[in-house]
C-alpha positions in Angstrom: -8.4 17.6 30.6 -4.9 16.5 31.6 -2.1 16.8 28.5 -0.5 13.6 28.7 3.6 13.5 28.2 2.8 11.8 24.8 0.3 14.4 23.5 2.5 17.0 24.5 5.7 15.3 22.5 3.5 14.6 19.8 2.3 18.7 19.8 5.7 19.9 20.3 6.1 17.3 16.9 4.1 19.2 15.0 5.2 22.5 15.6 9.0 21.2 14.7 8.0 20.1 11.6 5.5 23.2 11.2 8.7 25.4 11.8 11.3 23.2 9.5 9.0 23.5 6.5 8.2 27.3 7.2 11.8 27.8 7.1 12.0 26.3 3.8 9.3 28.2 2.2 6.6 26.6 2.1 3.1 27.2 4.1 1.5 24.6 6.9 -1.9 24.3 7.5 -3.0 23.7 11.3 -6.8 22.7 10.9 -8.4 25.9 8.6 -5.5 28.0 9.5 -2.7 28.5 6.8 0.8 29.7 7.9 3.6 30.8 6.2 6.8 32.8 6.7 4.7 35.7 7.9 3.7 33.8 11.0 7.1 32.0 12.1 7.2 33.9 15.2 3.9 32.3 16.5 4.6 29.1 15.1 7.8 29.4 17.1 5.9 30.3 20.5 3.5 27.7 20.3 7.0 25.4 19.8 8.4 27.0 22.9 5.2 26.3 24.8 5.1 22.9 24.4 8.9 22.3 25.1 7.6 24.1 28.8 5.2 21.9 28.9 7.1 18.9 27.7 9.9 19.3 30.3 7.5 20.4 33.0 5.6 16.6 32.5 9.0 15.0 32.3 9.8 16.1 35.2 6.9 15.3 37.1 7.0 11.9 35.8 10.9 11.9 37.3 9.3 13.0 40.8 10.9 16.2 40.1 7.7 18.5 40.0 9.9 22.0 40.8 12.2 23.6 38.6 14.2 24.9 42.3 15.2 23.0 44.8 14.1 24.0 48.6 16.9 25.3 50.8 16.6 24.3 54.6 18.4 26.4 57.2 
């Protein structure tokens, strides 16, 4: 199944607000799993992830599939 570039902003959504109200104190719940303070670094993975995977469709949707460009000689 192929993420589409709206899923994946939508994700990366979540974990934004996931990390913003971690930082504040309190605990999210991500289906049966509860996080809280404990678990910011994997809260802030996931995030990172899905800004990869974010850019990496954005570019793709720009024609720009490569994050180098091809030197010719």
């Amino acid at each position: 199944m192929a993420i589409e570039l709206s899923q994946a902003k939508t994700i990366l959504e979540r974990y934004l607000e996931a990390e913003l109200a971690v930082l504040d104190g309190r605990s999210v719940t991500f289906g049966s799993r509860v996080l809280t303070m404990a678990d910011l670094d994997e809260i802030r993975a996931g995030r990172q992830e899905w800004e990869r995977k974010v850019t990496s469709l954005e570019n793709a949707a720009r024609g720009r599939s490569r994050p180098y460009k091809l030197a010719v000689f």
